[in-house]
C-alpha positions in Angstrom: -220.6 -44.5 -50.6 -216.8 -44.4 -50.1 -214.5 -42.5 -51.7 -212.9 -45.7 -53.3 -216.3 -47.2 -54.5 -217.1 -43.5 -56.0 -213.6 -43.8 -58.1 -214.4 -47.5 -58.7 -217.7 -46.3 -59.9 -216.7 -43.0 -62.2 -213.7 -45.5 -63.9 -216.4 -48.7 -64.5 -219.4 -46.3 -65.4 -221.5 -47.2 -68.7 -219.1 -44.0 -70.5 -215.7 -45.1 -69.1 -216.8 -48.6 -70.6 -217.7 -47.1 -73.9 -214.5 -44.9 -73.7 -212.6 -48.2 -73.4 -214.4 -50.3 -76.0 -213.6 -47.7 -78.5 -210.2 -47.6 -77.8 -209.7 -51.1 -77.5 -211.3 -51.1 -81.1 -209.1 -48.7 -82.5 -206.1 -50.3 -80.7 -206.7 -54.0 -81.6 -207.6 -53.1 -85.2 -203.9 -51.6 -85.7 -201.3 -53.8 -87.3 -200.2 -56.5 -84.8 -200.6 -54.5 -81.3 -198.6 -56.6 -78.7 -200.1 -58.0 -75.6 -198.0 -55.4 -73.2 -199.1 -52.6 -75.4 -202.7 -53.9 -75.2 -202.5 -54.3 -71.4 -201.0 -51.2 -70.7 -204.1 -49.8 -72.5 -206.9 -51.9 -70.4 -204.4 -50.4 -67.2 -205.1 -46.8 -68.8 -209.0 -47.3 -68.8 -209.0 -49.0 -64.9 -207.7 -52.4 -65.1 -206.3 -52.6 -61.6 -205.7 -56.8 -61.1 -203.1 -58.9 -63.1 -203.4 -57.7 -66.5 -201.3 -61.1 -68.3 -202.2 -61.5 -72.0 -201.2 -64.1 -74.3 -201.0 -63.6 -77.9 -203.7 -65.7 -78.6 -205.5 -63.5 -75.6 -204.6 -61.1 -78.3 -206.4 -62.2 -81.2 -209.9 -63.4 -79.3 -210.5 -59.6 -78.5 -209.4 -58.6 -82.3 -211.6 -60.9 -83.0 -214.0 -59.2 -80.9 -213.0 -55.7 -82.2 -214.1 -56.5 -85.8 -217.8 -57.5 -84.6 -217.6 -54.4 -82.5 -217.0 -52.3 -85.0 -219.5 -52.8 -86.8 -222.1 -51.7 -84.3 -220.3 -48.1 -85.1 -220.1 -48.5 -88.3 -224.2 -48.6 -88.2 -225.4 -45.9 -89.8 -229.3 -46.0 -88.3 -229.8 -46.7 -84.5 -231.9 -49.7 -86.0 -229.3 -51.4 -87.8 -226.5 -50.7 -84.4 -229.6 -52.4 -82.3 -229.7 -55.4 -84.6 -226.5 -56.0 -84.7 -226.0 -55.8 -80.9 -228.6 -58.2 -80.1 -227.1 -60.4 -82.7 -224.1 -60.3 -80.1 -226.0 -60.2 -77.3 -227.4 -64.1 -78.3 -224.1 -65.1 -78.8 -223.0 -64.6 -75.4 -222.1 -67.4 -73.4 -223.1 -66.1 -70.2 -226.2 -64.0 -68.8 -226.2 -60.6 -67.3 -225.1 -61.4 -63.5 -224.0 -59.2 -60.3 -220.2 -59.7 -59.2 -218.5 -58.3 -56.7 -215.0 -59.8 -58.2 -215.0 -61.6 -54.5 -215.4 -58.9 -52.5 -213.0 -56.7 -54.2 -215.0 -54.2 -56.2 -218.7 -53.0 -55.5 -221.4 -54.7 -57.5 -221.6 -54.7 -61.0 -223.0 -56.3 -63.4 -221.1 -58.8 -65.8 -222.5 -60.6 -69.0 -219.6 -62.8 -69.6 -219.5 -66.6 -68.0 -217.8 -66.3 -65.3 -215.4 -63.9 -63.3 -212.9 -65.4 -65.2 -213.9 -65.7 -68.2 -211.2 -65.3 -71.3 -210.0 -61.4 -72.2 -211.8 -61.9 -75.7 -215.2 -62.9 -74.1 -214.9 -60.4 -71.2 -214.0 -57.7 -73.7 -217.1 -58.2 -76.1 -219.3 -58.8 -73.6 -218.7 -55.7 -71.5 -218.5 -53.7 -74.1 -221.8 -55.4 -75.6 -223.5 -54.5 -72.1 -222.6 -51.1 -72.5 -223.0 -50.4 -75.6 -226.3 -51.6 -75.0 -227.1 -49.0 -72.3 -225.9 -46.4 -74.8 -228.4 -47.4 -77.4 -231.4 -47.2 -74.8 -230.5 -44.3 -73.6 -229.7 -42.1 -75.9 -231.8 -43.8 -78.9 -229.3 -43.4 -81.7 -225.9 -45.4 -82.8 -223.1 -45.3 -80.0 -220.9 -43.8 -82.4 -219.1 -43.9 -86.1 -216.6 -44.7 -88.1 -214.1 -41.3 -88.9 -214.9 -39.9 -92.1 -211.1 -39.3 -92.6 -210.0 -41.5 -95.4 -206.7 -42.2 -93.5 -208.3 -43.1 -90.5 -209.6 -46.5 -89.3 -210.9 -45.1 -85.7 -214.4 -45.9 -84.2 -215.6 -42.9 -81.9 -218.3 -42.2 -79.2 -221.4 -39.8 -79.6 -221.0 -37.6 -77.1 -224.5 -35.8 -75.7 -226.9 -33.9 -78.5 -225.7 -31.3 -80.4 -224.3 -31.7 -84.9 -223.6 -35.0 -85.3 -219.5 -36.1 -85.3 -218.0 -36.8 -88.7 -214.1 -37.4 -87.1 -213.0 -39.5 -84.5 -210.3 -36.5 -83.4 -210.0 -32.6 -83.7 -206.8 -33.6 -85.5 -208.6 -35.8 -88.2 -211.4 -32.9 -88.5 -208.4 -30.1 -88.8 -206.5 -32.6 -91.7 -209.6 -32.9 -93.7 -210.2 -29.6 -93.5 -206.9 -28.4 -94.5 -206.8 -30.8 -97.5 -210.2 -29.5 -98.4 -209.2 -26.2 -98.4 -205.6 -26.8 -100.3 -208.0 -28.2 -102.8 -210.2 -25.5 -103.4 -207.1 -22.7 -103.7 -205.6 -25.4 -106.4 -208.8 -25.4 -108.2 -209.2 -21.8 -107.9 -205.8 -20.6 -109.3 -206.3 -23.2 -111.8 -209.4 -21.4 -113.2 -208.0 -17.6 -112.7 -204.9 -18.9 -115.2 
């Protein structure tokens, strides 16, 4: 393997596609992201051809964002499962081997064609794996922060406690607040 189809490999591997499906969830679920802004995001996560989205480009993978979500919003590996295949039936295309014309090792695809719109590229790759997650680790991809001021979808990373926060920010916020709380509460008493 060469060193350019290992790099091609480590930025297109089932975690760097995960990685980008959550944050082209969290990114397409803020208020009106723009198409350079979103672009400049798929560039981040290993986009390397013409990255030229339209506004209506836009809202097919917002539209795909909300049914993403909800696959980490499931709360029971079950429910995540059923949801995905839900998607996975939907698809307009099958699970295929490209090589983007010779450009990029072999992969696989599930959309309909090479190229196939930004919306129905972005659900079905991130579909695909998602899916991979969910077989191989037997539990839900992810959640849903349990920050009340946060909207952000987050990846299960390896075994260990279970994630409640989608960042160590979030986590440190709600912990703070909690804490704030309980000292209010305890002077309160003590008067």
């Amino acid at each position: 393997m060469t060193a350019s189809s290992r790099e091609w490999s480590t930025r297109h591997s089932v975690q760097a596609v995960a990685r980008r499906t959550a944050a082209l969830v969290n990114a397409l679920s803020g208020e009106d992201p723009t198409p350079e802004a979103v672009a400049d995001l798929l560039r981040e996560h290993g986009e390397t051809g013409s990255v030229d989205l339209s506004p209506s480009d836009v809202a097919e993978m917002r539209a795909a964002a909300v049914q993403l979500r909800e696959i980490f919003a499931a709360a029971h590996v079950d429910a995540a499962a059923s949801l995905l295949n839900r998607l996975l039936r939907q698809s307009p295309g099958t699970v295929r081997l490209t090589s983007h014309g010779g450009l990029t090792p072999w992969h696989p695809h599930l959309d309909s064609d090479d190229d196939a719109p930004w919306g129905e590229w972005f659900l079905a790759s991130s579909c695909l794996g998602l899916m991979v997650l969910i077989w191989d680790r037997q539990r839900p991809p992810g959640g849903l922060c349990a920050s009340p001021g946060c909207r952000n979808v987050y990846l299960t990373q390896g075994s260990g406690l279970s994630r409640r926060y989608c960042s160590r920010r979030c986590a440190t916020r709600e912990r703070v607040a909690s804490h704030r709380r309980s000292r209010a509460t305890g002077s309160v008493v003590r008067q």
